[in-house]
BALOBA-1460 file (C-alpha; in Angstrom, 3 decimals):
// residues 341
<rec num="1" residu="x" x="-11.007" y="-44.782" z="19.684"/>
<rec num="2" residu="x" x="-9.511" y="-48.036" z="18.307"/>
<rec num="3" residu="x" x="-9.888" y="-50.012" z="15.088"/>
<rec num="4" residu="x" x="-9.866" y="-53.619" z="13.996"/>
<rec num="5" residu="x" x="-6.712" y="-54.200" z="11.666"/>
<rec num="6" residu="x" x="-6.197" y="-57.015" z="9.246"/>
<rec num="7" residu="x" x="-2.627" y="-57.128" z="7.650"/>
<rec num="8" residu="x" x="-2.840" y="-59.564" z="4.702"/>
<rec num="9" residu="x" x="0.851" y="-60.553" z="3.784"/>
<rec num="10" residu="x" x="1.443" y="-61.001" z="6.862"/>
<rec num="11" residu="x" x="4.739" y="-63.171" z="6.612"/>
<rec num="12" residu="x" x="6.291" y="-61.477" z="3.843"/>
<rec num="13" residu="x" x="8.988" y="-58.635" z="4.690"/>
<rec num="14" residu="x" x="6.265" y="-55.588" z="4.225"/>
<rec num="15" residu="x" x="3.774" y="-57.353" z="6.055"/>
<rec num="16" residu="x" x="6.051" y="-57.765" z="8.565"/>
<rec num="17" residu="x" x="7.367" y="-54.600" z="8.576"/>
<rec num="18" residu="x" x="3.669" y="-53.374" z="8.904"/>
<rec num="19" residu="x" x="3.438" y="-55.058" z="12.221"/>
<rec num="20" residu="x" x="6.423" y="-53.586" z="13.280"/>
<rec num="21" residu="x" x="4.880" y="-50.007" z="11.946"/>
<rec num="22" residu="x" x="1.643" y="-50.316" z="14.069"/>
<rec num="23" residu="x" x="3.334" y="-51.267" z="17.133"/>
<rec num="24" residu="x" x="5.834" y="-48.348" z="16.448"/>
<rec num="25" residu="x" x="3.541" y="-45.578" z="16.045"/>
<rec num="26" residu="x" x="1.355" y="-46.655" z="18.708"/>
<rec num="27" residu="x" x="-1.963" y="-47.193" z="16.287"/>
<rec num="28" residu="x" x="-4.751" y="-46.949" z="17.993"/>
<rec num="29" residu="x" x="-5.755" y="-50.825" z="17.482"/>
<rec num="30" residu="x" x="-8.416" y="-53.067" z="19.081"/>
<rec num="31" residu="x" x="-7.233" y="-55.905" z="17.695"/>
<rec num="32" residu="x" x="-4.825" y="-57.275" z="14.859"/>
<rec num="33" residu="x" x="-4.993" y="-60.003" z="12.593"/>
<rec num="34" residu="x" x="-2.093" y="-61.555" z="10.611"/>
<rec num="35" residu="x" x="-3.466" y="-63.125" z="7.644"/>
<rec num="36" residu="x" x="-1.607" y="-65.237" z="4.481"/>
<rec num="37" residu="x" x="-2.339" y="-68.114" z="2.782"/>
<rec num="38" residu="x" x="-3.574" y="-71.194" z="3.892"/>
<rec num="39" residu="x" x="-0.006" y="-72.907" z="4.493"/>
<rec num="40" residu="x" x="0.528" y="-70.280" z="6.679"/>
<rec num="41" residu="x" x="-2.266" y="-71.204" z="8.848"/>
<rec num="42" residu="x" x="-0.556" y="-71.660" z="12.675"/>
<rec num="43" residu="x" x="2.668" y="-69.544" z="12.018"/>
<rec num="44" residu="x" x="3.259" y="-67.602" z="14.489"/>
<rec num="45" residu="x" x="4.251" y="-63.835" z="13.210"/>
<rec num="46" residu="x" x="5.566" y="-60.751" z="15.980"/>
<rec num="47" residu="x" x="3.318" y="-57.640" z="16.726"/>
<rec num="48" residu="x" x="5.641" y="-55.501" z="19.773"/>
<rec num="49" residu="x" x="5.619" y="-57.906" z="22.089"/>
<rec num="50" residu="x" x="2.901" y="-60.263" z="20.715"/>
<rec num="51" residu="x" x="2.647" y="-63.341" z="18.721"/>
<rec num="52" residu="x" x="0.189" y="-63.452" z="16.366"/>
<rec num="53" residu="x" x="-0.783" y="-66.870" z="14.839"/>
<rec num="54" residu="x" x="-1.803" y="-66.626" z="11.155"/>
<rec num="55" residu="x" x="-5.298" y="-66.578" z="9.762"/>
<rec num="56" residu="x" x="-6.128" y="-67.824" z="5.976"/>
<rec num="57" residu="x" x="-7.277" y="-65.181" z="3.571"/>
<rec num="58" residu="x" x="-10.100" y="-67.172" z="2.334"/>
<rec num="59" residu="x" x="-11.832" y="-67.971" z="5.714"/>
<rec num="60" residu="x" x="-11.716" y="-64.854" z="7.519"/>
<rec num="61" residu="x" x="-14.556" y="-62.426" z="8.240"/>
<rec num="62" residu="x" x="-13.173" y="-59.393" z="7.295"/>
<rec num="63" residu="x" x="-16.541" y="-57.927" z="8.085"/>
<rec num="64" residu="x" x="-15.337" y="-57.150" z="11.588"/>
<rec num="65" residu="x" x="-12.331" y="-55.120" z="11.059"/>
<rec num="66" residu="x" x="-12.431" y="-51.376" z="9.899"/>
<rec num="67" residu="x" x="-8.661" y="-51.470" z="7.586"/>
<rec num="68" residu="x" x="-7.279" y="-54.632" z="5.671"/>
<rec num="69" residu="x" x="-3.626" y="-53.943" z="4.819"/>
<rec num="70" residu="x" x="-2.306" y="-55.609" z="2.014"/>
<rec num="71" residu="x" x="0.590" y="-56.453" z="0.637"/>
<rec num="72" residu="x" x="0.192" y="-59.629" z="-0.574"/>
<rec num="73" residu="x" x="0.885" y="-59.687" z="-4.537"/>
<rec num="74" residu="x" x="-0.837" y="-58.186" z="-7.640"/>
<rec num="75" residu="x" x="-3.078" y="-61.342" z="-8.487"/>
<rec num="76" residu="x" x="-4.517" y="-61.792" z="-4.995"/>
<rec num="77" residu="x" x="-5.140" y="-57.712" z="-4.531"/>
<rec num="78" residu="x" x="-6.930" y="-57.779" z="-7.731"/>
<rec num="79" residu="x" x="-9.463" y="-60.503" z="-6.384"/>
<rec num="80" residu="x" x="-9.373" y="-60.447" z="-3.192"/>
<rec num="81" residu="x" x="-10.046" y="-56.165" z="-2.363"/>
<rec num="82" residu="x" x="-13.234" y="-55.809" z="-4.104"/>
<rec num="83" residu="x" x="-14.274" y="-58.851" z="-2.064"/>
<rec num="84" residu="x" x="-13.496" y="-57.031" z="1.619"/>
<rec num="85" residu="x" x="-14.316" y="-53.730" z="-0.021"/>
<rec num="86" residu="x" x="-17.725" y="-55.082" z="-0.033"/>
<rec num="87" residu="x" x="-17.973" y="-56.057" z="3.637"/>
<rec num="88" residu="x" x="-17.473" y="-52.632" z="4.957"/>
<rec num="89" residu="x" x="-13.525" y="-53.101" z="5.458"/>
<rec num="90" residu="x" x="-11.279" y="-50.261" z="3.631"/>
<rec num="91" residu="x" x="-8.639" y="-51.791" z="1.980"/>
<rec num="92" residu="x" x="-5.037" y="-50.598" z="1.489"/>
<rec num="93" residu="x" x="-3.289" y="-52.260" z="-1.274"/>
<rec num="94" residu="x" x="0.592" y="-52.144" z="-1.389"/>
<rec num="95" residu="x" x="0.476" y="-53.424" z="-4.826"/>
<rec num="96" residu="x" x="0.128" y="-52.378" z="-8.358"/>
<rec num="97" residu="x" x="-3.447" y="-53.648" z="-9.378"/>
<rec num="98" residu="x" x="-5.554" y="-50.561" z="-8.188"/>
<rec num="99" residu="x" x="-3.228" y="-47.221" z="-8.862"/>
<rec num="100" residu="x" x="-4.218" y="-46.542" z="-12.056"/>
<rec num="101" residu="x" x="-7.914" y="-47.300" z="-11.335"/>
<rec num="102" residu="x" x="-9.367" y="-43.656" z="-12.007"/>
<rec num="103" residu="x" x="-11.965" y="-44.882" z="-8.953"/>
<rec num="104" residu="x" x="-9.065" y="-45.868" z="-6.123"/>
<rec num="105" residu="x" x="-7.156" y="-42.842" z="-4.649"/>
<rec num="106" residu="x" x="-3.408" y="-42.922" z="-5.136"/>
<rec num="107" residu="x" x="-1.595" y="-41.660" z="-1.926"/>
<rec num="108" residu="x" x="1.474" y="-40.487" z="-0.554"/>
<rec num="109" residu="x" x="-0.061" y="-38.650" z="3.150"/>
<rec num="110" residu="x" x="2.650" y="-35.802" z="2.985"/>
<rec num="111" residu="x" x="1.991" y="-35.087" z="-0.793"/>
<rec num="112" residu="x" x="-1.937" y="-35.375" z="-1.765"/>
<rec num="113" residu="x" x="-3.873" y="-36.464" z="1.477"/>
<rec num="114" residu="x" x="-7.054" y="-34.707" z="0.613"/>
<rec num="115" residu="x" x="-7.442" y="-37.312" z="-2.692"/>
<rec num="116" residu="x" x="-7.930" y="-40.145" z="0.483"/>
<rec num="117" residu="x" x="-11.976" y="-38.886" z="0.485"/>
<rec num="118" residu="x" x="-12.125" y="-40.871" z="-2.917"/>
<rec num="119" residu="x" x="-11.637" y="-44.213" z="-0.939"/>
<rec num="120" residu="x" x="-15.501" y="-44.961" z="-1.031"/>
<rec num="121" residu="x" x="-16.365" y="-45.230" z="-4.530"/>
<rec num="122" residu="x" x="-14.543" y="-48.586" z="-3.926"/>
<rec num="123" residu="x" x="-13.263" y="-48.783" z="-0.565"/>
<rec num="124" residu="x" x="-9.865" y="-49.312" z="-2.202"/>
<rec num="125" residu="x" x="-6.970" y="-47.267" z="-1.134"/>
<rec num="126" residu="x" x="-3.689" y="-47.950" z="-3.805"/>
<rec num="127" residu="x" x="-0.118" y="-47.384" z="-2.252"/>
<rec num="128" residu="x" x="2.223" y="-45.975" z="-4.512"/>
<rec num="129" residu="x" x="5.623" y="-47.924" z="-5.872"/>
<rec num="130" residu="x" x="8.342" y="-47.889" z="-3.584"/>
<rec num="131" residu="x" x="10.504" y="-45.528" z="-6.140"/>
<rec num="132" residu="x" x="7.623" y="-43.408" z="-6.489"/>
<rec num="133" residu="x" x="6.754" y="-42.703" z="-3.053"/>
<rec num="134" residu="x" x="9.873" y="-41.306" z="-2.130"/>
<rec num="135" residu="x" x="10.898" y="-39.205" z="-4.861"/>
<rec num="136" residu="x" x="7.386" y="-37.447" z="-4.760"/>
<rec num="137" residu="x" x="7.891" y="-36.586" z="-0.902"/>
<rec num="138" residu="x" x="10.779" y="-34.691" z="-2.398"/>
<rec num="139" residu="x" x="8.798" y="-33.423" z="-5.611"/>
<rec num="140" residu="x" x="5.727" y="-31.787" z="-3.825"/>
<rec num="141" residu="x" x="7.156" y="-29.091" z="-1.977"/>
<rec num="142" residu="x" x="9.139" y="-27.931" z="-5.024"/>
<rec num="143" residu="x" x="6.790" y="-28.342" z="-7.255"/>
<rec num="144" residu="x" x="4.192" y="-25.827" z="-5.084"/>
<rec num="145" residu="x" x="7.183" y="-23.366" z="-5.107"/>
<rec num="146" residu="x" x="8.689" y="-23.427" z="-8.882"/>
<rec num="147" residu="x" x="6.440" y="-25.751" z="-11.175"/>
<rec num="148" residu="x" x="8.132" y="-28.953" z="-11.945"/>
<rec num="149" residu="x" x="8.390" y="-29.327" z="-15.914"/>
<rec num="150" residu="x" x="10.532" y="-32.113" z="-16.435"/>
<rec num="151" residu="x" x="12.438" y="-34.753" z="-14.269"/>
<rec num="152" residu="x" x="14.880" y="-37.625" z="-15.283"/>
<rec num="153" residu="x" x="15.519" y="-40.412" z="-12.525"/>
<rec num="154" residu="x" x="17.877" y="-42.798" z="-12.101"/>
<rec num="155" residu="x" x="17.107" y="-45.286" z="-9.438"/>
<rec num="156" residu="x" x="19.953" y="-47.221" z="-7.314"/>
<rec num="157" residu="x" x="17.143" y="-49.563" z="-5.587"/>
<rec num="158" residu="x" x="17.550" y="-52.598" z="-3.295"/>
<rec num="159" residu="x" x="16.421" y="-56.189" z="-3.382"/>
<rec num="160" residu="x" x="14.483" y="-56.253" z="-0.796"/>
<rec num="161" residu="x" x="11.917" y="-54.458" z="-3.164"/>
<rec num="162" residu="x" x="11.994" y="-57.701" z="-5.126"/>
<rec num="163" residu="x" x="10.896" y="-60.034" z="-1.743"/>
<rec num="164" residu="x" x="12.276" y="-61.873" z="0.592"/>
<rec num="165" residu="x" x="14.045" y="-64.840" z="-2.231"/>
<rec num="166" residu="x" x="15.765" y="-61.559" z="-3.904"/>
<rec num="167" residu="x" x="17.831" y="-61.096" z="-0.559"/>
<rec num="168" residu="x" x="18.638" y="-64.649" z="0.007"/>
<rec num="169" residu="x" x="19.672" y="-64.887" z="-3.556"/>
<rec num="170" residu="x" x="21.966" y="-61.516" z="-3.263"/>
<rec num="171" residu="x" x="23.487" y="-63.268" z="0.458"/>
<rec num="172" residu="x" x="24.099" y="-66.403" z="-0.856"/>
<rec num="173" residu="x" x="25.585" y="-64.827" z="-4.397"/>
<rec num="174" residu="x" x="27.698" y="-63.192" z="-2.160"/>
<rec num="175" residu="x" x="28.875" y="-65.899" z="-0.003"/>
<rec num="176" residu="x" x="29.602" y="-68.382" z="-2.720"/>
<rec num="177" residu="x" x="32.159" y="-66.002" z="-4.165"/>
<rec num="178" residu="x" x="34.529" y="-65.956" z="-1.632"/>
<rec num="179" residu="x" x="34.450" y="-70.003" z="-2.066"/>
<rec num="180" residu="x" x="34.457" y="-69.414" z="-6.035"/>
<rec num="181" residu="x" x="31.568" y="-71.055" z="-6.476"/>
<rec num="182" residu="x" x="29.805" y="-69.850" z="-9.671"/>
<rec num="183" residu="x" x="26.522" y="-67.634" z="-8.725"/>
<rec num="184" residu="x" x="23.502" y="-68.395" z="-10.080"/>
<rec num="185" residu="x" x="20.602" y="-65.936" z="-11.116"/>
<rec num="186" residu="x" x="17.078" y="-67.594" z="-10.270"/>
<rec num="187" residu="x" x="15.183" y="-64.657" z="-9.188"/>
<rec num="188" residu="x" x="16.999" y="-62.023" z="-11.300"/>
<rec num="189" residu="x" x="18.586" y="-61.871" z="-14.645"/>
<rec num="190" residu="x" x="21.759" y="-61.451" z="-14.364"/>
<rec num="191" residu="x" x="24.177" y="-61.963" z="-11.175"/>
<rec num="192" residu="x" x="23.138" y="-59.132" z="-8.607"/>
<rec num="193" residu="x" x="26.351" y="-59.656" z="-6.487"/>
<rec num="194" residu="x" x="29.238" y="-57.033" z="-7.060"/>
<rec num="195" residu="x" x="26.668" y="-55.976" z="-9.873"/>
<rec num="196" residu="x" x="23.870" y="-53.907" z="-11.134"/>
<rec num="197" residu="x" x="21.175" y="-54.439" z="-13.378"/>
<rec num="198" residu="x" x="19.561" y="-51.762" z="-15.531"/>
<rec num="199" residu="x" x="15.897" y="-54.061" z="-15.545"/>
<rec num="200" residu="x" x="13.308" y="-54.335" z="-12.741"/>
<rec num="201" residu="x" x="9.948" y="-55.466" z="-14.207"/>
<rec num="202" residu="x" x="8.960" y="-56.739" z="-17.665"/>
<rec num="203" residu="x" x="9.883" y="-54.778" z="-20.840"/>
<rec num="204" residu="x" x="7.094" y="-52.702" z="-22.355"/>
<rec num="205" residu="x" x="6.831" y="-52.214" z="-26.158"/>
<rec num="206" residu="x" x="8.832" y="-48.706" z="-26.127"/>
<rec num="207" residu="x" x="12.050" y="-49.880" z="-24.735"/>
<rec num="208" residu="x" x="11.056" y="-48.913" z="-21.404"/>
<rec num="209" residu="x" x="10.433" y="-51.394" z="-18.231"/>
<rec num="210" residu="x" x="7.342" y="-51.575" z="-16.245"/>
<rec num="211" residu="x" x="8.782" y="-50.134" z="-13.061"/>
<rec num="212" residu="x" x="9.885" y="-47.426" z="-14.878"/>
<rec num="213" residu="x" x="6.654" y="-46.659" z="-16.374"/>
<rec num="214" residu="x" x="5.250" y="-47.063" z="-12.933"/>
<rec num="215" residu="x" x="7.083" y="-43.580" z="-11.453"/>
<rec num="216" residu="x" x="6.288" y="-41.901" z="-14.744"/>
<rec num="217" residu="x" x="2.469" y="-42.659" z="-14.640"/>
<rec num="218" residu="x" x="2.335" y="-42.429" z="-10.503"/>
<rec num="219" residu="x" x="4.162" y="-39.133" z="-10.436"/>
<rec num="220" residu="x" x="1.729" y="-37.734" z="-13.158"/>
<rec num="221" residu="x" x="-1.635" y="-38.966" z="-10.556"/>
<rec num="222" residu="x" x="-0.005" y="-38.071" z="-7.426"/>
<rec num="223" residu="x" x="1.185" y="-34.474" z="-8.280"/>
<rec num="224" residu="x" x="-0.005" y="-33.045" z="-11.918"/>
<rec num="225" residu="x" x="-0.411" y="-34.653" z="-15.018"/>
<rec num="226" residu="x" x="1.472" y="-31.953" z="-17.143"/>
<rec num="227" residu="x" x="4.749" y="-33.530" z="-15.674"/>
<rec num="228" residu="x" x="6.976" y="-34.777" z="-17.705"/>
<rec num="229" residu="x" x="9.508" y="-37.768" z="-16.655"/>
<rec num="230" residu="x" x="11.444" y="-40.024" z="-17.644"/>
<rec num="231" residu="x" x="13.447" y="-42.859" z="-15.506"/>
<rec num="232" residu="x" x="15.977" y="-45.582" z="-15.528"/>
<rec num="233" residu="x" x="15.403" y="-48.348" z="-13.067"/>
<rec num="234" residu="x" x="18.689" y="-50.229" z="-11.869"/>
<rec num="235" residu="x" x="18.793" y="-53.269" z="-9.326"/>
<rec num="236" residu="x" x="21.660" y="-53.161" z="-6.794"/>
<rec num="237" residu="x" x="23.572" y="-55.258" z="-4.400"/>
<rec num="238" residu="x" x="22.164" y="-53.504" z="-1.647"/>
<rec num="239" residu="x" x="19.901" y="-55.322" z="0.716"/>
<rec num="240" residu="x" x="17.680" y="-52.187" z="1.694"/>
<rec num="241" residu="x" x="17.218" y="-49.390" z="0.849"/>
<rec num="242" residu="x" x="16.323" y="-47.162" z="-2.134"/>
<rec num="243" residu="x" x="18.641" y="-44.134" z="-3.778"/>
<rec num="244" residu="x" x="17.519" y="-42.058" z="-6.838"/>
<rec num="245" residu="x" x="19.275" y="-39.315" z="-8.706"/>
<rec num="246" residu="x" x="16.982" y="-36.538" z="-9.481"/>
<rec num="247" residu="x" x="17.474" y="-33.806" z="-12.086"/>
<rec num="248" residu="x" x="14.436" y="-31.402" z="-11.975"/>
<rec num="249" residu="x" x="14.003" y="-28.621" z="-14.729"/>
<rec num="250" residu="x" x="11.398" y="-26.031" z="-13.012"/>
<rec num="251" residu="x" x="9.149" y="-23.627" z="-15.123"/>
<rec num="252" residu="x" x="10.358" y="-20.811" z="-12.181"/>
<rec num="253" residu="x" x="13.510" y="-19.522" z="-11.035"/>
<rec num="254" residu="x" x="14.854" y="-21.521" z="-7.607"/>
<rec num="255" residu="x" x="17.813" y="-21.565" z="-6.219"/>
<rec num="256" residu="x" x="20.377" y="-24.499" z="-4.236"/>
<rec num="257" residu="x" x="19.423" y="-22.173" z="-0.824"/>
<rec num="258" residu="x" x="15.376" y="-21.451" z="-1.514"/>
<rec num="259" residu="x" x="15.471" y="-25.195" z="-2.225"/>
<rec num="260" residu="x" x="17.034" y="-26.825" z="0.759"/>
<rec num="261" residu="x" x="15.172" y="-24.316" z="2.870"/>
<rec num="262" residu="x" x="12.085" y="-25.337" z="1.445"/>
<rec num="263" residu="x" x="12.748" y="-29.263" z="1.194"/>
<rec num="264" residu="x" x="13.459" y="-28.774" z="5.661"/>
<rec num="265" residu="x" x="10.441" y="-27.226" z="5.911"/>
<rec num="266" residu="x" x="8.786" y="-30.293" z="3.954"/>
<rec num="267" residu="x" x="6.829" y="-33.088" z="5.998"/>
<rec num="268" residu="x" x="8.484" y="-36.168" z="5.685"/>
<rec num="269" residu="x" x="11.543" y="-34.944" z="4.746"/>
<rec num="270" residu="x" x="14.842" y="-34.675" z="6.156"/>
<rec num="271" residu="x" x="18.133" y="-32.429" z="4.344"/>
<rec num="272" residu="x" x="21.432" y="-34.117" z="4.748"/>
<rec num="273" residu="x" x="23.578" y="-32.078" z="2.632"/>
<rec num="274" residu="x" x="27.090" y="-31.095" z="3.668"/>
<rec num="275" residu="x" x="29.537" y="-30.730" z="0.873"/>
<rec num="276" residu="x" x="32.349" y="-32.329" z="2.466"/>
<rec num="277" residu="x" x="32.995" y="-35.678" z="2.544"/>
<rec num="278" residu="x" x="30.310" y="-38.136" z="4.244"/>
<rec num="279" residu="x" x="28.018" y="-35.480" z="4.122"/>
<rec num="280" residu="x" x="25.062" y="-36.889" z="2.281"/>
<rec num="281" residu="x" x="23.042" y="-40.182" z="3.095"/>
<rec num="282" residu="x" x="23.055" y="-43.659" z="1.352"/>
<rec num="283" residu="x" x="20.844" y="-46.444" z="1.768"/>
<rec num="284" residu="x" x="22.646" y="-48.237" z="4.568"/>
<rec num="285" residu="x" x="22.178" y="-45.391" z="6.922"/>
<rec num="286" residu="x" x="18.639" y="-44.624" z="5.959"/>
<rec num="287" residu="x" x="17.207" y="-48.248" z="7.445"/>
<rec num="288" residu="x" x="14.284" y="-48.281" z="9.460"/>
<rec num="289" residu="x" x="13.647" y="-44.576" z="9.382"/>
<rec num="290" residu="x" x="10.816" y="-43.341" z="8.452"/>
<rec num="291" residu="x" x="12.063" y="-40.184" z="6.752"/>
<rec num="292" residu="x" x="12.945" y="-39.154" z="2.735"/>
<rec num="293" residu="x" x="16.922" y="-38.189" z="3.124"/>
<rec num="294" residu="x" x="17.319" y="-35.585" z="0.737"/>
<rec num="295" residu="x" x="21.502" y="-34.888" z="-0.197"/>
<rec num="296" residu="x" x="23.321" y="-33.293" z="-2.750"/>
<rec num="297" residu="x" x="20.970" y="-30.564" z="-3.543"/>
<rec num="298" residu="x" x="23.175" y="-28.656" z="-6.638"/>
<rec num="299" residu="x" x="22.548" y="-26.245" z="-9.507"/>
<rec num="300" residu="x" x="22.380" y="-28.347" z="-13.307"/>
<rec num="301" residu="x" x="24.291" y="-25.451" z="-15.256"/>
<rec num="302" residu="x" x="23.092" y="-27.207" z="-18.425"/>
<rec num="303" residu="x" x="19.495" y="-25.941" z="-18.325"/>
<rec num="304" residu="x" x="17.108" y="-22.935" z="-17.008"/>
<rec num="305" residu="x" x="15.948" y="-23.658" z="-13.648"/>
<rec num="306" residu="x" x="17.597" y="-26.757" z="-13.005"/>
<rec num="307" residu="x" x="18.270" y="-28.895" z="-10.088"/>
<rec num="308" residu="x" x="19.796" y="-32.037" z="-8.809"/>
<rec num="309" residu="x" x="19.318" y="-34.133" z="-5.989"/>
<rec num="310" residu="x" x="20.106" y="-37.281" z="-4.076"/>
<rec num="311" residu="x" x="16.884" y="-38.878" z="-2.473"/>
<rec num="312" residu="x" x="17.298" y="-41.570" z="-0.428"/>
<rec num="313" residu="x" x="14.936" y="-44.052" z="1.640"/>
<rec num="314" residu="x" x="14.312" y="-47.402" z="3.244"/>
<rec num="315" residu="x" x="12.184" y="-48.969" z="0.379"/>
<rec num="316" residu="x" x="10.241" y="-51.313" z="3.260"/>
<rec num="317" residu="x" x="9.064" y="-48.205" z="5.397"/>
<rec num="318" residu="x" x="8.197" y="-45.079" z="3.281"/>
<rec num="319" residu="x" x="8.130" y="-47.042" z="-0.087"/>
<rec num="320" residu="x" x="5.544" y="-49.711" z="1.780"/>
<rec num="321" residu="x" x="4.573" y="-50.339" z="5.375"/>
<rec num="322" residu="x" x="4.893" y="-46.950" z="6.629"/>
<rec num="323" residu="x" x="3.008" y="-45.358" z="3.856"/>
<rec num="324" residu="x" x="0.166" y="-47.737" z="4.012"/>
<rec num="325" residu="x" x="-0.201" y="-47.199" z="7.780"/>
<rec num="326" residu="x" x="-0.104" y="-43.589" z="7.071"/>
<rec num="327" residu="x" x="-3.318" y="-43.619" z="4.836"/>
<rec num="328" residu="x" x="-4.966" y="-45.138" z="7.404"/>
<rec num="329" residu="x" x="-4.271" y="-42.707" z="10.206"/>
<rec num="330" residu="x" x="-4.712" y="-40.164" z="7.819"/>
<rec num="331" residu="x" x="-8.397" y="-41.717" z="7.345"/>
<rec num="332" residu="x" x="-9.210" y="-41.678" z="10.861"/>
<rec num="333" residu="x" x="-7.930" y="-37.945" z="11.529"/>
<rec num="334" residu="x" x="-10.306" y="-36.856" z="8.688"/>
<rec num="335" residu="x" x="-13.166" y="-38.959" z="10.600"/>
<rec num="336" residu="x" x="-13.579" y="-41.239" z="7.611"/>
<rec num="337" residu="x" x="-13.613" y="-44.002" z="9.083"/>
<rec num="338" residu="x" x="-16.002" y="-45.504" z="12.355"/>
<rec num="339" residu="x" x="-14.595" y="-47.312" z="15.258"/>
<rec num="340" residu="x" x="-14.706" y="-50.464" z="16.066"/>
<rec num="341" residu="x" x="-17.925" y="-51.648" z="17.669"/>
C-alpha cells in the first residue's frame, strides 16, 4: 500500500521538516513531490537520502497524488486547498485559514482522531497552532479523567514558529552584541536577543493577540467547547522549541500522583518530573522528538482541583510536521483514503 505525497512549502523549515518526518517514520510513499513557488523551480530539497528538485504550485497536477501537505502560508492555503481539494487530493493545511471552518476537521491524532471522517465535506484537513497542539496532548487525558473547567497559559515559544528570517534575525541579534553593534528588529517588534516579547500575532480589539485567541478558540474545537481559557503568548530567544505553563482548575477531585500516572499512560506523551534539580525538560532538550514533555506536575493550593504543569515540545515536529503526517497515517489506518493507482 503506498500513496502519492505532495509537500507544498517545501523549502521552508516545516516543509522541510516534513520531509524529514516521512522519511523518519517510514511512510508508506510511492512517490514525493516537493513543491513551492515558482522561484523555487530547480532547487534541490533532501528526502532520507534523496534529492528532490522543486515543482511550482501553479503547474502541478495534483490530481495524481492521494495527500498534499501544506505549509505554505495563510493566503496561499486559502486559495490554493479548495483548488486540490477538488482534484481528488486531501489536503493538510499547517496554517490558520481552515480551523475554524465548521466544514474542515481540526486534529491533533492522540486527542480527537475520530473528527478526521469530516475531511470529505471539503477534503480539507486543518492542523492545529503549534501552542495548541501541544498543550491539548497534555489536556485530553485529564480532561477524560476530571473535567477541565478553566486553564490559564503562559507560553515561552521559539522563533522558529515565526520562519526561517525570525532565526536569522535572533543569530545575527545575537552575534552583533558581542561586537556592540546595535540590533535591529525587522521581523519582530522589539529586540528578541537576551529578551522576550509578550506579542506574537496582531492585536485583536479586546486587548488580546491573535495567537492567543488561536489556543483559546482551538482548545474549545479540539476538546469541548464549555472550556474556558485564557493565555499569554511571549516570544523568546530560543531557536526551537515551545514551553507553556499550565494551570488547570478541574470540575473533579485529582491529585499530583492520579495525574502523572495518567499523563504516562497518555499517547504522545512523555512525564519528566523529578523534583530535584534538572529534573524537568526545556526546549533545548526536547528537539527533534516527537513527544509532549510533560514536568513539574504540582498541586495550585489557591483553588479546588487545581493543577500546574510544565509542557514542553519541539514547535517544528508536534506543533507542525509531525502532526500533519500524523493525520495522514491516521487517514489511511481508518481506510479513508485509496492507494495510489
Amino acid at each position: 500500500m503506498s500513496y502519492n505525497i505532495a509537500i507544498i512549502g517545501a523549502t521552508g523549515n516545516v516543509g522541510q521538516e516534513m520531509l524529514n518526518i516521512l522519511a523518519e517514520r517510514d511512510f508508506p510513499a510511492k512517490e514525493v513531490f516537493a513543491i513551492a513557488s515558482s522561484r523555487s523551480i530547480g532547487r534541490e530539497v533532501s528526502y532520507g537520502d534523496k534529492a528532490l528538485k522543486c515543482h511550482d504550485l501553479e503547474n502541478f497536477d495534483f490530481s495524481k497524488c492521494q495527500f498534499a501537505l501544506m505549509s505554505a502560508g495563510g493566503s496561499i492555503a486559502k486559495e490554493w486547498a479548495p483548488k486540490i481539494g477538488a482534484t481528488g487530493c486531501v489536503v493538510i493545511d499547517n496554517s490558520s485559514a481552515w480551523r475554524y471552518d465548521i466544514d474542515v476537521p481540526l486534529v491533533v491524532p492522540e486527542v480527537n482522531a475520530d473528527a478526521v471522517v469530516g475531511f470529505a465535506k471539503k477534503n480539507i484537513v486543518a492542523n492545529p497552532n503549534c501552542s495548541t497542539a501541544q498543550l491539548v496532548v497534555a489536556l485530553k487525558p485529564l480532561h477524560d479523567a476530571a473535567t477541565v473547567k478553566r486553564v490559564v497559559v503562559s507560553t515561552y515559544q521559539s522563533v522558529s514558529g515565526a520562519g526561517k528570517e525570525a532565526m536569522d534575525e535572533l543569530f545575527n541579534q545575537t552575534k552583533g552584541i558581542y561586537v556592540n553593534q546595535p540590533p535591529e528588529a525587522e521581523k519582530f517588534t522589539k529586540q528578541i536577543a537576551f529578551n522576550v516579547i509578550p506579542h506574537i500575532d496582531a492585536f485583536m480589539e479586546d486587548g488580546a493577540t491573535k495567537e492567543e485567541w488561536k489556543m483559546v478558540v482551538e482548545t474549545k474545537k479540539i476538546i469541548d467547547p464549555s472550556i474556558r481559557l485564557t493565555a499569554t503568548a511571549v516570544r523568546v530567544p530560543v531557536f526551537v522549541g515551545h514551553a507553556e505553563s499550565v494551570n488547570i482548575e478541574f470540575e473533579k477531585p485529582i491529585d499530583v500522583d492520579e495525574a502523572r500516572k495518567i499523563l504516562r499512560e497518555s499517547p504522545g506523551v512523555l512525564v519528566v518530573d523529578k523534583r530535584e534539580d534538572g529534573g524537568y525538560v526545556t526546549p533545548v532538550e526536547c528537539v527533534g522528538d516527537y513527544a509532549t514533555f510533560v514536568s513539574r506536575i504540582r498541586e495550585d493550593a489557591t483553588t479546588e482541583n487545581g493543577l500546574n504543569l510544565w509542557v514542553v515540545s519541539d514547535n517544528l515536529r508536534k506543533g507542525a510536521a509531525l502532526n500533519t503526517v500524523q493525520i495522514a497515517e491516521t487517514m489511511i489506518n481508518r481506510n479513508l483514503v485509496d492507494k495510489a493507482g
